[in-house]
C-alpha positions as CSV (number, residue, x, y, z in Angstrom):
1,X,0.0,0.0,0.0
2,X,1.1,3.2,-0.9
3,X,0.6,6.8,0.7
4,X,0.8,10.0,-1.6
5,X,2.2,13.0,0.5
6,X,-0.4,15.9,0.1
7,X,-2.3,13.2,2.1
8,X,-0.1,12.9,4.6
9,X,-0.7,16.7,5.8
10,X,-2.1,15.2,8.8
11,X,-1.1,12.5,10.9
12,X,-2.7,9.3,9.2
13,X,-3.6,6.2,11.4
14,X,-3.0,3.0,10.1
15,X,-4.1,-0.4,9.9
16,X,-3.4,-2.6,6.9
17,X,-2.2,-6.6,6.6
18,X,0.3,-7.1,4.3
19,X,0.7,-10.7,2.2
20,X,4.0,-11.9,2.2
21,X,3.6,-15.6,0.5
22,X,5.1,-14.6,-2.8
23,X,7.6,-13.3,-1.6
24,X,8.9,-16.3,0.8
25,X,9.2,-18.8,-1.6
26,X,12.8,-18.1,-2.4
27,X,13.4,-18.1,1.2
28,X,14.9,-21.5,2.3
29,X,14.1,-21.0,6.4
30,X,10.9,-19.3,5.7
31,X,8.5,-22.5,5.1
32,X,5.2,-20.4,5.4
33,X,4.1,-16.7,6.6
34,X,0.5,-15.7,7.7
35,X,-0.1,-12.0,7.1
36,X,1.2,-9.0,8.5
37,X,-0.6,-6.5,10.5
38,X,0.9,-3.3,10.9
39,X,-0.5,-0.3,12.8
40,X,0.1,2.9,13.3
41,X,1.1,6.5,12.8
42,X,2.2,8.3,9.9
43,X,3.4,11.7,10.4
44,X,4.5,14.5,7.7
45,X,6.4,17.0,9.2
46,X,9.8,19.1,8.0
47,X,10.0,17.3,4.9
48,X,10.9,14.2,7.1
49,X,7.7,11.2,7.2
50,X,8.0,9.6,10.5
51,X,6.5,5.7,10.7
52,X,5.5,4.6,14.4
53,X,4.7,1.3,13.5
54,X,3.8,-1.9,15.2
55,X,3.9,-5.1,13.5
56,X,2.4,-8.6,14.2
57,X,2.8,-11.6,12.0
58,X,3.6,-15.5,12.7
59,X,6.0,-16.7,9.9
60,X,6.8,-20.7,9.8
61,X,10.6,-21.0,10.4
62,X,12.4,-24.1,9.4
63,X,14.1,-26.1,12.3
64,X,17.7,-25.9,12.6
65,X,18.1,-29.8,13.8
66,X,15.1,-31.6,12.0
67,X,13.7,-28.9,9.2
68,X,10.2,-29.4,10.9
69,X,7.8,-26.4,10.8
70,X,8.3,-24.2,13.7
71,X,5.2,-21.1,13.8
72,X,7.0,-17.9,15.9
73,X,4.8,-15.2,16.7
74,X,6.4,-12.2,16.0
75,X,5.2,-8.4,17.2
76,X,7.2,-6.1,17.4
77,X,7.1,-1.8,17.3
78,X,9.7,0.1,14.5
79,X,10.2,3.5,13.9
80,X,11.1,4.6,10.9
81,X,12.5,8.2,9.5
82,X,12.0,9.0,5.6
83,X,13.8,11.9,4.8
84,X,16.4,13.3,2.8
85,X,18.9,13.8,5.5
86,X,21.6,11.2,6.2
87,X,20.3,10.4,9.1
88,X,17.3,9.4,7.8
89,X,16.6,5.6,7.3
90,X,15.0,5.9,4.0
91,X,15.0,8.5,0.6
92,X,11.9,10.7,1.4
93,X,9.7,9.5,-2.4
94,X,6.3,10.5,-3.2
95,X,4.5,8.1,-2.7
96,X,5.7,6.3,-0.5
97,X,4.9,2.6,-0.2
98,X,5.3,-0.3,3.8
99,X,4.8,-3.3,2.0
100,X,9.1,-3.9,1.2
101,X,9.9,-1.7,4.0
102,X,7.5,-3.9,6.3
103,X,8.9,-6.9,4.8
104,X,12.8,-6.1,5.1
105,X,11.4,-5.2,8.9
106,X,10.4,-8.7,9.7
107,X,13.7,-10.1,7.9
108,X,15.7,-8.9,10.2
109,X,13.9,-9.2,13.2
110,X,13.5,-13.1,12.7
111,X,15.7,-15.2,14.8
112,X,18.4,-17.2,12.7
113,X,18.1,-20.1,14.4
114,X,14.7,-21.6,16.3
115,X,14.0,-25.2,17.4
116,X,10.9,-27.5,17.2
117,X,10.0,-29.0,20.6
118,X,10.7,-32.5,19.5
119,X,14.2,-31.6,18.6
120,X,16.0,-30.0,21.5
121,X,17.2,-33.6,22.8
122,X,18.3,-34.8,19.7
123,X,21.9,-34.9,19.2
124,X,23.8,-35.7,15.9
125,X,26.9,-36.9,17.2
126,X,27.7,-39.5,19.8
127,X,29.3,-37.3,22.9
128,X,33.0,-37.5,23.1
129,X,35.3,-39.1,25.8
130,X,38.7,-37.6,27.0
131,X,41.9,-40.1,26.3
132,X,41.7,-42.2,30.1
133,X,45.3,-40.3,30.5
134,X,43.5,-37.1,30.7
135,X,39.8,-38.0,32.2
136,X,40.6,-36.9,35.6
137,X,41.8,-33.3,35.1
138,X,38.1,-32.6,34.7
139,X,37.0,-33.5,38.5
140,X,37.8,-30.8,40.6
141,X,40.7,-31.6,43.7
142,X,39.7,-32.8,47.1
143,X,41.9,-31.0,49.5
């Protein structure tokens, strides 16, 4: 969705849902993603459009150990500057369009790594012994 400045004069409440399913598919830990609420304020002020945003979605996340689906819940509140200063976080455009801003948002708030709940006892290698030379220099002294 995009938002034309001259509407912007005011401060514009917002409440949209974004679908994101297109453009997961080339995403190898993303299995699924429901959509994307995001609320809140948009605010034109000193050439500068200030986003107050909070965000809500539940994408499907690969496991690290098994690759079974693992649904996170994600929500989470980003503010974002566009502007034509340096400071700014992004190039002030008319209009200006959430939907990739939203969806680079998400990307890097998703963990790297998450577990399913069957996993976290598996173990892929068989746990190591010390040479029997050395097996007692991990029991602490009895003085």
């Amino acid at each position: 969705m995009v938002w034309h400045l001259h509407d912007l004069r005011d401060p514009l409440d917002i409440d949209v849902t974004f679908d994101y399913r297109k453009s997961v598919e080339t995403i190898d830990d993303i299995l699924d993603i429901g959509p994307a609420r995001v609320t809140g304020t948009l605010t034109y002020k000193n050439n500068a459009v200030t986003a107050d945003l909070s965000i809500d979605v539940t994408p499907v996340l690969a496991c690290a150990k098994t690759l079974k689906p693992v649904p996170y819940p994600m929500a989470f509140d980003v503010m974002l500057v566009f502007s034509d200063d340096l400071d700014a976080d992004f190039a002030l455009t008319d209009p200006i369009g959430l939907d990739e801003v939203v969806f680079g948002c998400i990307m890097s708030e998703k963990p790297y790594v998450v577990h399913h709940p069957d996993a976290l006892n598996i173990s892929f290698e068989k746990k190591r012994e010390p040479h029997p030379a050395f097996s007692g220099l991990d029991k602490p002294d009895k003085q």
